[in-house]
C-alpha positions as CSV (number, residue, x, y, z in Angstrom):
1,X,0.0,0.0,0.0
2,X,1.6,2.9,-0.8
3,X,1.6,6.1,1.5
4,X,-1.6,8.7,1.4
5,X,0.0,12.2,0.8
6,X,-0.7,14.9,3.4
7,X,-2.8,17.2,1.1
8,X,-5.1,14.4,0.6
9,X,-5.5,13.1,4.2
10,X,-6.3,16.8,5.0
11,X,-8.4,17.4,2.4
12,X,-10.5,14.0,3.6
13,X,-10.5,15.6,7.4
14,X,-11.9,19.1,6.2
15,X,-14.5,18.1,3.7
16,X,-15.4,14.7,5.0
17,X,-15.2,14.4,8.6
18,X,-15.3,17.8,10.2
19,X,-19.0,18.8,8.2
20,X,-20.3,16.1,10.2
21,X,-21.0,15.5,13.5
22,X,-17.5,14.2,15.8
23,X,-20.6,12.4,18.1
24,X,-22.7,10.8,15.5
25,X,-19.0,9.9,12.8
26,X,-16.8,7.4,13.8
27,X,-13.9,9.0,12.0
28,X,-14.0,12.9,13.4
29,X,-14.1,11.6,17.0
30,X,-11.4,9.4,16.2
31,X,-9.1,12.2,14.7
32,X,-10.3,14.8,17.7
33,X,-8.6,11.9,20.1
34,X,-5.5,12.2,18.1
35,X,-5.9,15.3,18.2
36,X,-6.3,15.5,22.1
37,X,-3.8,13.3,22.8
38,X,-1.1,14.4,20.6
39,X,-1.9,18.0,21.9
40,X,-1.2,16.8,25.2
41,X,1.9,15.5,24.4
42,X,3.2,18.7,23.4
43,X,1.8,20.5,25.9
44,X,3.5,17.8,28.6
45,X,7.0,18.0,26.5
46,X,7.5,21.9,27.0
47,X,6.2,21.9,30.5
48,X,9.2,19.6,31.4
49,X,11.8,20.7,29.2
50,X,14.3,23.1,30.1
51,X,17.2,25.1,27.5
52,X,19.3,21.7,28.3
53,X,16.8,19.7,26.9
54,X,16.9,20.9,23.6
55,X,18.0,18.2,21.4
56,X,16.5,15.5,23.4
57,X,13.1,18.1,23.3
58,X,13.2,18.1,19.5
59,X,13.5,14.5,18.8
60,X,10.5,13.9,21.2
61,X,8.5,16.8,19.5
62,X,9.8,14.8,15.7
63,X,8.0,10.7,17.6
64,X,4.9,12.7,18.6
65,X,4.6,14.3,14.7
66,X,5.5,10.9,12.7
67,X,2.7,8.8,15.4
68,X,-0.1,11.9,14.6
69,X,0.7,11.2,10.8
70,X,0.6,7.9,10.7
71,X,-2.6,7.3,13.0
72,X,-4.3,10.0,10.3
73,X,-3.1,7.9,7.4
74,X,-4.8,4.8,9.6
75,X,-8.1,6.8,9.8
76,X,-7.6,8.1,5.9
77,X,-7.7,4.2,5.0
78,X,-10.5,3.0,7.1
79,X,-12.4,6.2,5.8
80,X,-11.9,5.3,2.3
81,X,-12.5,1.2,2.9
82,X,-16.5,2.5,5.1
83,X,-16.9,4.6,2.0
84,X,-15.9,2.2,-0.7
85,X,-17.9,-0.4,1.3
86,X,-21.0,1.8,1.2
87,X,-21.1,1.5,-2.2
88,X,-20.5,-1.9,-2.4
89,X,-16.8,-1.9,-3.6
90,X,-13.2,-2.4,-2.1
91,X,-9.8,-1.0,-2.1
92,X,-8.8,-3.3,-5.1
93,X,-12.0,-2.2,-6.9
94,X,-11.0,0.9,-6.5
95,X,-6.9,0.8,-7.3
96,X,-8.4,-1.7,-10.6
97,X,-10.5,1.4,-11.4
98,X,-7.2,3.7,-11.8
99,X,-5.2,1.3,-13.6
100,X,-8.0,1.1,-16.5
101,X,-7.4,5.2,-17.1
């Protein structure tokens, strides 16, 4: 599988998931915990972090980025296979699909 570009996991989170409800969809109250938890994180890293921390600070700050992309390519995936499903196809129908064009 290869990886989902930012533009296009962001573009699925603004016009797919945050028009709808985060109570009532699955996905938009999965991505707010992400987001909670990922923004507590931060928050926790700079409240214990002093100038001597710096290096050690940024490498921490770089874990918490690459887990907050990778858990929003997870939803991006299981967004596109409900979808897909919806409609009564799969991931394969839909990578067959693009070959054809």
């Amino acid at each position: 599988m290869k990886p989902v570009s930012r533009s296009d996991v962001l573009y699925v989170i603004d016009h797919c998931w945050m028009m709808e409800d985060p109570v009532v969809d699955e996905y938009a109250y999965r991505f707010g915990l992400i987001q909670d938890r990922h923004r507590a994180a931060f928050e926790q890293a700079f409240e214990c972090a002093d100038d001597s921390q710096y290096e050690a600070m940024t490498k921490h700050l770089d874990e918490i980025g690459e887990e907050r992309d990778r858990a929003e390519e997870i939803l991006y995936w299981l967004f596109l296979d409900s979808e897909l499903r919806r409609q009564g196809k799969t991931v394969p129908d839909l990578w067959e699909a693009q070959q054809q064009v």
